[in-house]
C-alpha positions in Angstrom: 0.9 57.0 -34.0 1.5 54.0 -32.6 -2.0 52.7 -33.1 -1.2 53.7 -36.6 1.6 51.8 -36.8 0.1 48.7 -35.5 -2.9 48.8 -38.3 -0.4 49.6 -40.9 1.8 46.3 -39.2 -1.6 44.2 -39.2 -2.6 45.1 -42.8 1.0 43.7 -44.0 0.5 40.8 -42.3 -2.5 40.0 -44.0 -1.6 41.0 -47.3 1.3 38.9 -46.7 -0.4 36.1 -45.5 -2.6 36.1 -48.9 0.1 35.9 -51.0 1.5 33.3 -49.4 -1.6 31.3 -49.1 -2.0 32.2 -52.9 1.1 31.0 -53.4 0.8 27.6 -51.4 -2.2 26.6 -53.3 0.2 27.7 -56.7 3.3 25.5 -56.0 1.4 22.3 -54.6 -1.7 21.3 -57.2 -4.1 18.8 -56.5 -3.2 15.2 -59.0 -6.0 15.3 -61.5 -7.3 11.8 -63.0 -7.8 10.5 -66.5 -9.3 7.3 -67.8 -7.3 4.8 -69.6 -9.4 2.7 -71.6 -9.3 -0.9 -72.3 -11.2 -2.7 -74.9 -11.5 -5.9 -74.5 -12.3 -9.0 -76.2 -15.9 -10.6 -76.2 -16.0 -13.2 -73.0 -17.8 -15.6 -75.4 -17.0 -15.2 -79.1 -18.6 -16.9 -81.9 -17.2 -18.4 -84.5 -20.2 -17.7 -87.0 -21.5 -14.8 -88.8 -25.4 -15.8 -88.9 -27.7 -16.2 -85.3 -31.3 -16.8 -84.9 -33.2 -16.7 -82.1 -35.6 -19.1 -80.5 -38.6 -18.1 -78.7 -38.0 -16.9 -74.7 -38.3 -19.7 -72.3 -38.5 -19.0 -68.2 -41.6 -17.6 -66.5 -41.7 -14.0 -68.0 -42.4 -14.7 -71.6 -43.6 -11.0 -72.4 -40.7 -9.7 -70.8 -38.1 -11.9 -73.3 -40.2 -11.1 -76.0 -39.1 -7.3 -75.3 -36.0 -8.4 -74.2 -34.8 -10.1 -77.5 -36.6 -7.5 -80.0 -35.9 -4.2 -78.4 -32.2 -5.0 -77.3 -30.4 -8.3 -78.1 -31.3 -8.4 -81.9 -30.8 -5.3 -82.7 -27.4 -5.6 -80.9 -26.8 -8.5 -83.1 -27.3 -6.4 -86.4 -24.8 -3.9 -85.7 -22.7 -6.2 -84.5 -22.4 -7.0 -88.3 -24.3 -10.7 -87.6 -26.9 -12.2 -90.2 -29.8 -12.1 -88.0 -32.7 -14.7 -88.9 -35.6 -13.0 -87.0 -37.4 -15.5 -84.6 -40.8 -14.9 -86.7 -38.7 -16.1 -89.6 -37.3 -19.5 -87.8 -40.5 -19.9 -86.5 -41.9 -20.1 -89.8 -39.6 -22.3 -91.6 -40.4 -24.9 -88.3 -43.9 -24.8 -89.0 -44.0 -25.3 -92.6 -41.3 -28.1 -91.7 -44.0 -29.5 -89.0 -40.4 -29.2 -86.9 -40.8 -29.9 -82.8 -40.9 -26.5 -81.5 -40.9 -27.9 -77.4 -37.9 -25.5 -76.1 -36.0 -26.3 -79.8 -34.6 -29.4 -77.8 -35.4 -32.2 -80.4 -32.3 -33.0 -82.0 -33.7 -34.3 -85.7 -35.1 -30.3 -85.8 -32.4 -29.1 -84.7 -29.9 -30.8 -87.4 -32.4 -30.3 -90.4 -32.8 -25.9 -88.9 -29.1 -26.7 -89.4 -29.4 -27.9 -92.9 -31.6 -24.8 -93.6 -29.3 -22.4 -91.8 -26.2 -23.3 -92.7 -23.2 -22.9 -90.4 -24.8 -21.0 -87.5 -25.7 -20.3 -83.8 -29.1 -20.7 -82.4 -29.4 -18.3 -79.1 -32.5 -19.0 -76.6 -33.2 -16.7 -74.0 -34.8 -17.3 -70.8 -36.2 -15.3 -68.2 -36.6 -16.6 -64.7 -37.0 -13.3 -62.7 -38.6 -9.9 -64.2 -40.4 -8.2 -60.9 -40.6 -4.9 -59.8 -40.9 -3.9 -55.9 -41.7 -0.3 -54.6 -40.6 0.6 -51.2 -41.6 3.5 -48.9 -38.9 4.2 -46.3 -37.8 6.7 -44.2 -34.4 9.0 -42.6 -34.4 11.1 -39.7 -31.5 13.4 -40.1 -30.6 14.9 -36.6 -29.5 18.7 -36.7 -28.8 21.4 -34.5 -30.0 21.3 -30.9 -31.1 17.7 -31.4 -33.8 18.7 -33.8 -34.9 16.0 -36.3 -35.9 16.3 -39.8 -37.7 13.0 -41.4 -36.7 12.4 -44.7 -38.9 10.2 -46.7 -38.0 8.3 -49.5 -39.6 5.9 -52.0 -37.8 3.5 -54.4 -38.5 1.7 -56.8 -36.6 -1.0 -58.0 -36.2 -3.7 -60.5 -34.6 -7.6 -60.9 -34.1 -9.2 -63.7 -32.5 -12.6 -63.8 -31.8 -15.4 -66.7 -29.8 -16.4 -69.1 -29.0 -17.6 -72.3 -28.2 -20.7 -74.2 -26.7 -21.0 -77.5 -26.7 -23.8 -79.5 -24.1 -25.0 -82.9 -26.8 -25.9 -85.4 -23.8 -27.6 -87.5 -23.5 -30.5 -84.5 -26.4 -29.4 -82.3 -24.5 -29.2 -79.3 -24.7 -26.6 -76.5 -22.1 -24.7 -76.7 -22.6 -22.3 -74.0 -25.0 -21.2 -71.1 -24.5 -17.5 -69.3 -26.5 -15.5 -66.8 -27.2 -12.2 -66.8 -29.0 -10.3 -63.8 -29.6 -7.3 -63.1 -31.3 -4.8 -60.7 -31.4 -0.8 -60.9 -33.1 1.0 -58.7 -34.8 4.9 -58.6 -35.6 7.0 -55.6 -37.5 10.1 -54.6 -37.3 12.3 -51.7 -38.9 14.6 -49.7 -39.2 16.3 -46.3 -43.4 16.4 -46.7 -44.5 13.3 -47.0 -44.2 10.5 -49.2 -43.3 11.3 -52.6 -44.4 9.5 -55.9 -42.6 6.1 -56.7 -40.6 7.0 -59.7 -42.5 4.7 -62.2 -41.5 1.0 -63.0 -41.3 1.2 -66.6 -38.4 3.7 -66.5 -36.6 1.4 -63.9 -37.5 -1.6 -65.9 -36.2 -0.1 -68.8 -32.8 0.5 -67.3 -32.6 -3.0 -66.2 -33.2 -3.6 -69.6 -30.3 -1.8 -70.8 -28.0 -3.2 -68.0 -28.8 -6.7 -69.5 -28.1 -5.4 -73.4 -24.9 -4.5 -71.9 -23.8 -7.8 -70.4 -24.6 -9.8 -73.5 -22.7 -7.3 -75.7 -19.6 -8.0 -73.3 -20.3 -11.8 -73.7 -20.5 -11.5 -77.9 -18.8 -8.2 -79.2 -15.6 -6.2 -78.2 -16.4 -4.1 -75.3 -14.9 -1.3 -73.4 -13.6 -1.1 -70.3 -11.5 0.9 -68.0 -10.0 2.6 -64.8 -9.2 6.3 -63.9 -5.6 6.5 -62.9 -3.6 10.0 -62.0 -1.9 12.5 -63.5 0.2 14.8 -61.8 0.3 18.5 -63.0 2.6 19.9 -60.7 4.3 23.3 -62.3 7.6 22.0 -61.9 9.0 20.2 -65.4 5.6 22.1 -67.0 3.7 19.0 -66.0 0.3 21.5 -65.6 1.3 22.5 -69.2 1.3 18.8 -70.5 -1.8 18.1 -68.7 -3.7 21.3 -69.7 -3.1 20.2 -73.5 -4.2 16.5 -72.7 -7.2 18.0 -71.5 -7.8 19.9 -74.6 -7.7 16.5 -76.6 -4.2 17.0 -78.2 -3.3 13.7 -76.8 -0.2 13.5 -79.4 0.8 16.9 -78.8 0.8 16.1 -74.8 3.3 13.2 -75.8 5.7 15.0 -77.7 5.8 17.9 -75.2 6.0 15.2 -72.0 9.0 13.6 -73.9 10.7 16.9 -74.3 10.0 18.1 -70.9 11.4 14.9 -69.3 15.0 14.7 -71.2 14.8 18.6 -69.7 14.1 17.8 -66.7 16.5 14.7 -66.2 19.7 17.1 -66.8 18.0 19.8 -64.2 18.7 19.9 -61.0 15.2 18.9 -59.5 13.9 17.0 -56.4 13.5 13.3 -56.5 9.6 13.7 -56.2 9.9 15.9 -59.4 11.8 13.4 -61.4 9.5 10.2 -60.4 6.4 12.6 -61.4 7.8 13.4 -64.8 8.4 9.8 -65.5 5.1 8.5 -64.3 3.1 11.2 -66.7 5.4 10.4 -69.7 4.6 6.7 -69.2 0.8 7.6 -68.9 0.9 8.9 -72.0 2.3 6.7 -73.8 0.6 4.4 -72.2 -2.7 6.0 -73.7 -1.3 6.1 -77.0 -1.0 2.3 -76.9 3.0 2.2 -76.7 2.3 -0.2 -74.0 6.1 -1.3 -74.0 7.6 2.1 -73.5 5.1 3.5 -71.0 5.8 0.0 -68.9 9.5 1.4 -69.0 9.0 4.6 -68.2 7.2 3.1 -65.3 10.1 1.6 -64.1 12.3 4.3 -63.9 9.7 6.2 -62.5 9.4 3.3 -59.0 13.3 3.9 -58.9 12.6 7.5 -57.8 10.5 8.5 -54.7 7.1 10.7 -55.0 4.8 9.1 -57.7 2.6 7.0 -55.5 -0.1 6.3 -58.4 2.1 4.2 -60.0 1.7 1.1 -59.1 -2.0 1.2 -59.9 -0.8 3.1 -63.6 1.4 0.4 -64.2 -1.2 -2.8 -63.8 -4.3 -0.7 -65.9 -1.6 -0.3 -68.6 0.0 -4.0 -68.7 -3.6 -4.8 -68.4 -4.6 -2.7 -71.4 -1.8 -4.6 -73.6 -3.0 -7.9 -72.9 -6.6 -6.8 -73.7 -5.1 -5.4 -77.0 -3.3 -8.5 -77.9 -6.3 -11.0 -77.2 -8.6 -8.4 -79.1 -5.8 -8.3 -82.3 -6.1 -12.5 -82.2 -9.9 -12.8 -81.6 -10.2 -10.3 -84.8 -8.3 -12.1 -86.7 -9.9 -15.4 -86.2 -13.1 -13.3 -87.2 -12.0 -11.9 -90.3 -11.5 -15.6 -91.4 -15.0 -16.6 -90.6 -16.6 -16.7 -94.2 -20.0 -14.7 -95.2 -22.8 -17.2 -94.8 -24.1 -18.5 -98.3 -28.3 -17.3 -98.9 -30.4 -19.6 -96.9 -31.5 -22.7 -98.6 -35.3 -23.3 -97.3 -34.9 -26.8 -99.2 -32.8 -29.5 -97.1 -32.1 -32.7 -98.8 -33.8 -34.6 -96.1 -36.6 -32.9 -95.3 -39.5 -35.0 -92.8 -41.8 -36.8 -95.2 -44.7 -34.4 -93.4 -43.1 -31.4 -94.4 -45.2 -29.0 -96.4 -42.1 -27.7 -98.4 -44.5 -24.3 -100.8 -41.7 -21.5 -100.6 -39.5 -20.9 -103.6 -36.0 -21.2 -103.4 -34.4 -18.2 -102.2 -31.6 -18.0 -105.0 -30.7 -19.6 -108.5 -27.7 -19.9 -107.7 -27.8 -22.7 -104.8 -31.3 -24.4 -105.5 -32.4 -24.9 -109.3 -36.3 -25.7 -109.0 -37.7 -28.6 -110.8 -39.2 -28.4 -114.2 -43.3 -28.1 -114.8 -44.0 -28.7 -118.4 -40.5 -27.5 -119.8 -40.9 -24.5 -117.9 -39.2 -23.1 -114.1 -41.9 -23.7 -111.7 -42.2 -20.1 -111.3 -43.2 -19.3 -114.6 -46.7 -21.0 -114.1 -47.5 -18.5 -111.5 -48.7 -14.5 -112.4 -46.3 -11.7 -111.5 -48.2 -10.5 -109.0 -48.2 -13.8 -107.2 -44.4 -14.4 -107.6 -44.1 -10.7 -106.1 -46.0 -11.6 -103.1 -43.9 -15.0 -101.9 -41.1 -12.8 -103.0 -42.0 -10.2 -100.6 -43.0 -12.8 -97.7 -39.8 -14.2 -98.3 -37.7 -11.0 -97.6 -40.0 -10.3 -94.6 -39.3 -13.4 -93.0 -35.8 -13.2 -93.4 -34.9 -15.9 -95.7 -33.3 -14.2 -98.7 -31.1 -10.6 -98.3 -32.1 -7.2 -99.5 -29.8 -7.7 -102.4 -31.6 -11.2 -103.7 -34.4 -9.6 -103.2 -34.1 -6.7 -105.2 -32.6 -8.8 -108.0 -35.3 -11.0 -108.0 -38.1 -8.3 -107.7 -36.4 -6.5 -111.3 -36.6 -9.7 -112.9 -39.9 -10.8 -112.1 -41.2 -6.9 -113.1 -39.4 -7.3 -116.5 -42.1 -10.1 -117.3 -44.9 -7.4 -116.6 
């Protein structure tokens, strides 16, 4: 009996002790984290709405050349800018017999200016571009002072330059930034050397790295922090945050407000009330009510038990004065005008200059007269319809002056 009694005594216990570890792990969550987000204004902003792009200087040519048409031009077009392709510029400077010696010669320059009109003239160069692969090694001690060797080999990538960008209105630098960058892959095994993991791929990432960078220097880009939220069950914080997680960022706000002018008029625990103030402030902090979250803050460092403020507080006074430089640099932007169609005709062009193209609109450049008649009239349709097309190809009219043009040449057919 008594051994009976002694089971039945030990199986209580340990029923007992379950629930309460059940219910330890119930009443003291682990804080979960969520990112605030910051976008932030472009390091280096330009002032213009049309780029082109030199050829790469530095000592990896074929690398820039990747560089500038895989990733930074393209960036450039969805960035919204009117992008005159490098083929393009280099075109207009040869019919223009233009020094092309690092686009340093200040009479080609001004007239690419005259061309161009108000615009930025961005040269990349590429100093570094080389890959290394690296066979190394780990011995990982175990039990009874066995050894494993684990060998690994990486491969990695640098890439180092930078970029200069020139007004062509005055022809002055107007700023020079580097960009660098160097990912590295690795494999591993325990039977030998593994494959390197192959340089293209890591190239490729350095690649992207660097796209990156210069989007930061030229375009709005985000940035951020993870901060805490605490989802204790007292004040239904775990109900606030379970919604948040769900996306209903709104719905998280409204319930967070409601829950804290609740839980300010119960009787909780210091800790309790600083938690319920810190995740009110959070979220209003994320729905950009940067000067209510701040004093929510506040109130919530008068109490004792939210210790993540501090650090909630700076990403979100942070996050306001990203959003007020971003609100000013846009609306410096929106002022910026559209850039008029390019005018491949400057007033004073070099006396060398082979000047053949058309101009690229009637509306900015009226062509002289040949026997009474436009100069384009003396040549066949199919003539006009091929400078028209090399025109379009090199980037010096838009799709829109091209299609116009293209109906009313075919009308003469």
């Amino acid at each position: 009996m008594w051994k009976n009694t002694c089971t039945a005594l030990a199986l209580l216990i340990m029923i007992f002790s379950g629930t309460f570890a059940h219910s330890q792990f119930s009443w003291f969550s682990t804080p979960k984290t969520v990112p605030v987000s910051i976008i932030e204004p472009p390091k280096f902003g330009l002032m213009v709405k049309r780029v082109a792009f030199g050829n790469p200087e530095g000592g990896c040519a074929a690398i820039g050349n990747d560089l500038i048409d895989s990733k930074i031009l393209p960036l450039f077009q969805r960035g919204g800018m009117d992008v005159v392709e490098r083929q393009a510029l280099n075109q207009m400077m040869s019919e223009y017999n233009f020094s092309q010696s690092g686009y340093e010669d200040a009479n080609s320059i001004a007239q690419i200016g005259k061309i161009l009109g108000p615009s930025a003239l961005i040269i990349v160069s590429i100093n570094v571009c080389s890959p290394e692969q690296l066979p190394l090694y780990q011995d990982i001690q175990g039990l009874n002072n066995s050894v494993t060797r684990n060998y690994i080999s990486k491969t990695r990538y640098s890439l180092r330059g930078s970029l200069r960008v020139v007004d062509l209105t005055t022809g002055q630098v107007i700023g020079s930034h580097d960009f660098q960058s160097q990912p590295e892959e690795k494999n591993t095994s325990t039977d030998g050397q593994p494959e390197f993991p192959p340089v293209d791929e890591v190239q490729s990432m350095a690649m992207q790295q660097v796209q990156n960078q210069i989007a930061a220097m030229f375009f709005p880009y985000q940035a951020g922090t993870q901060v805490t939220f605490y989802d204790d069950k007292d004040c239904d914080l775990n109900q606030v945050y379970l919604m948040l997680k769900n996306g209903d960022k709104n719905g998280a706000s409204r319930m967070m407000d409601s829950n804290l002018e609740a839980c300010k008029t119960g009787k909780h625990k210091d800790k309790t009330l600083a938690r319920a103030y810190y995740d009110d402030g959070l979220l209003h902090c994320l729905s950009q009510d940067y000067d209510k979250a701040i004093t929510l803050f506040t109130s919530a460092m008068d109490h004792k038990g939210a210790e993540a403020v501090s650090q909630a507080s700076e990403a979100c006074q942070n996050a306001q004065s990203a959003s007020a430089a971003l609100d000013s640099y846009m609306a410096k932007v929106a002022k910026i005008q559209t850039p008029p169609p390019i005018n491949n005709q400057p007033t004073s062009a070099p006396a060398s200059a082979a000047v053949t193209a058309p101009p690229s609109s009637e509306a900015t450049v009226n062509p002289p007269p040949s026997a009474g008649k436009p100069a384009s009239a003396t040549k066949t349709p199919e003539a006009r319809l091929k400078e028209l097309d090399s025109l379009f190809k090199r980037g010096l009219i838009t799709r829109k002056e091209y299609d116009e043009k293209r109906a009313e040449i075919l009308k003469d057919l």
